[in-house]
N, C-alpha and C positions, 0 to 999 in steps of 0.2 A: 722329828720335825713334821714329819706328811700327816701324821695322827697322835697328836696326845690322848692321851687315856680323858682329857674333854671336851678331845672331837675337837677340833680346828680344820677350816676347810679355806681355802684360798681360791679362789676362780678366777679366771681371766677373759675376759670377753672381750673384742676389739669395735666395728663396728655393729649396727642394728638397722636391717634392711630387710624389705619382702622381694624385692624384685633381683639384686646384687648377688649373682649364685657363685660366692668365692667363697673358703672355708671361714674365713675372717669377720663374714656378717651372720649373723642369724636374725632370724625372722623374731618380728617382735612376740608373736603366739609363741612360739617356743620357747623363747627368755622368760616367758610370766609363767609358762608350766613349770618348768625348771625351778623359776626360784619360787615357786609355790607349794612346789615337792618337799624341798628343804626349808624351808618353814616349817610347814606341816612335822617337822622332826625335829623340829622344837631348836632350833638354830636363835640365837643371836647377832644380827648384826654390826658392826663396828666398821671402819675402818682400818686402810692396811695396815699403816700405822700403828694403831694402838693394838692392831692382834700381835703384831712383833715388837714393842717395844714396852706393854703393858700384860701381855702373854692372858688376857681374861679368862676365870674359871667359866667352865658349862660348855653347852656347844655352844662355838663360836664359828661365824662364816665371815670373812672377806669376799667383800665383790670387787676385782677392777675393771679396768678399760684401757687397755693398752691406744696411744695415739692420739686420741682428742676431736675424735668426728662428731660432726655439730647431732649424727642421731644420736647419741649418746644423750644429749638434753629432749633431744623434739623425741624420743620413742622409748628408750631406755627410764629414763626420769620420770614419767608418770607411771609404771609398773614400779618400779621399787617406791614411788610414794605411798599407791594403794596398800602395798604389803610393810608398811613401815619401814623401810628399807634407808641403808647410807652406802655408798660406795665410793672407790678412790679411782680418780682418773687421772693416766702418766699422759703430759702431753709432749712434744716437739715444738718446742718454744719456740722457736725461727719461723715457725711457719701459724702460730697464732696472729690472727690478724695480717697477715703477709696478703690477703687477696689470691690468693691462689689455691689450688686442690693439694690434702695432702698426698704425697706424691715421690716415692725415693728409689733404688733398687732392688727388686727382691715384693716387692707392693705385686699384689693383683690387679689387673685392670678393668675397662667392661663396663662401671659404675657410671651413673648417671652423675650429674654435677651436682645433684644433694647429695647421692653416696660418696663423693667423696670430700664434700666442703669439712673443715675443720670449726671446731666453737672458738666463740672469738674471748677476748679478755674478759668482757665484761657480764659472757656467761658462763662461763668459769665461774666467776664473782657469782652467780647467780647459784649455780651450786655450793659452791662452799659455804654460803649463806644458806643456805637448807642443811648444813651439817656433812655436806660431803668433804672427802680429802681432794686435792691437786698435789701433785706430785708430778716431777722431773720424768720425760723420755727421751733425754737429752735434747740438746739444742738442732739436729738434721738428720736423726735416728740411721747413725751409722753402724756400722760392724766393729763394736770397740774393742775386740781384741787384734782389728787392726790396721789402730791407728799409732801413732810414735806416741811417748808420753806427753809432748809440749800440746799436741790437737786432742790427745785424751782427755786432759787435764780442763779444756777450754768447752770441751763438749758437756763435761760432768758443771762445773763452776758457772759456764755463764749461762747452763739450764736453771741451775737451781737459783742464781742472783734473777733471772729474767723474773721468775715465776714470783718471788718474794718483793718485786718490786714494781709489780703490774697488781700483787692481791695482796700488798701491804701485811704478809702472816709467815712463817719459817716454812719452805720446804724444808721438810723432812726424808723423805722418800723418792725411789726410783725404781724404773722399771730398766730393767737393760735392755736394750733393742733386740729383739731375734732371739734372744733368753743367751744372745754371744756373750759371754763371761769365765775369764779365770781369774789365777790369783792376783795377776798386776791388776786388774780391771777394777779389782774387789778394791784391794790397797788406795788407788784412786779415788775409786770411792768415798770409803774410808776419810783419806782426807781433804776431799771434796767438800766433807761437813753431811753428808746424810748419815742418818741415824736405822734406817730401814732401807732395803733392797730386793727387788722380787725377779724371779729367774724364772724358769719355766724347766720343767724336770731333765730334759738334755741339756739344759745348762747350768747341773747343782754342780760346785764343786768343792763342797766343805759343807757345814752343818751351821751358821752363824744368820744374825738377823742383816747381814749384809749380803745374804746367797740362799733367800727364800724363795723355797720351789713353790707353784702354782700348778692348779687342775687347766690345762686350754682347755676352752668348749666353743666348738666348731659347727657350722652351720650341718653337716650332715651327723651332726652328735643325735637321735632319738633317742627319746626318754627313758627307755630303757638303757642304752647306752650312759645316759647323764646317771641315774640314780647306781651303775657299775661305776662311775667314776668317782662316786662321793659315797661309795660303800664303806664302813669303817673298815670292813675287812678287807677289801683291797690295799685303801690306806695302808693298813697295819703293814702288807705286805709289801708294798715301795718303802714304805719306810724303812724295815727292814732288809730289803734290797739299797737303798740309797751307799752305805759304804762300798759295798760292791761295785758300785758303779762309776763310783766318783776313783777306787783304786782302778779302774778298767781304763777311764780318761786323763790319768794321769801319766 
């Protein structure tokens, strides 16, 4: 799954900030080097979606955006326009338009009131009408291995009804919060109605398009660091490590 023999790459980025020195933003200079590197190697873009549900020949890259911070439009969005780019962003539905920062447990603090304002519904709309994905980060981006099923159930269902009934399209897709995910979480999932699932590599726990692992890329990531991370041969090597890992967590 981490590398097919046509090269599939997933990233996860959360916010985009110069000033915000917490792992979760990077600076917008670094995101354009980044995805300019991998361009340059002959990458593909799509959404998350369609790289797990449509699995495209060639090199293929996924961009996301964990959480739904308004830079994500104001900084993010014109570097992936320059380089022809699409990307999928999982948001926390409760707090679209709620007026408030986004803001939960486990969050970095520090941020100015742009780092951490959220995008509102109607830029969202404004993305997915340029061809980007929106997807589900549940409804208060909790620890959902632990929550009881009846508040699982309501975090998964009333992320994804909010999202399809604010941009009138199917969510498809989710992000788990914190990459927190096993097998109940997955099953939920599952019949939640998502079709796609992205986790982040300490929280693979199976092989399926409901427990897709993602590359983090962190504000003290340098370039040299990013282009080890999207090494095919490293790939190769998680990948191969993945059972390992998932019998270790189990």
């Amino acid at each position: 799954m981490w590398a097919r023999a046509d090269r599939t790459v997933v990233l996860c980025y959360h916010a985009v900030s110069e000033t915000w020195d917490v792992p979760l933003a990077v600076t917008a200079s670094r995101l354009a080097e980044q995805l300019e590197l991998i361009a340059r190697r002959g990458y593909r873009t799509v959404t998350f979606h369609t790289t797990v549900a449509a699995q495209p020949s060639g090199p293929t890259l996924a961009i996301t955006f964990d959480d739904g911070f308004a830079s994500v439009l104001e900084l993010a969005f014109p570097i992936l326009s320059s380089l022809d780019m699409v990307a999928t962003v999982f948001v926390v539905t409760d707090l679209v338009d709620a007026g408030k920062p986004l803001d939960w447990p486990g969050i970095e603090q520090g941020g100015t009131d742009r780092d951490v304002r959220g995008l509102s519904w109607a830029q969202l709309e404004q993305l997915a009408d340029a061809g980007w994905e929106v997807g589900s980060h549940t409804r208060t981006h909790p620890r959902l291995t632990q929550l009881d099923d009846e508040t699982l159930a309501d975090e998964l269902r009333g992320s994804r009804a909010a999202c399809e009934r604010a941009l009138g399209s199917p969510c498809r897709s989710l992000a788990y919060p914190f990459g927190d995910v096993d097998t109940r979480v997955v099953e939920a999932a599952r019949e939640a109605g998502y079709e796609a699932a992205a986790s982040l590599p300490t929280g693979v726990v199976g092989g399926s398009a409901l427990e897709w692992p993602r590359i983090g890329v962190h504000r003290k990531d340098s370039l040299r660091r990013f282009r080890l991370k999207v090494s095919p041969t490293v790939l190769r090597v998680r990948e191969a490590l993945a059972p390992v890992e998932r019998i270790v967590r189990t």
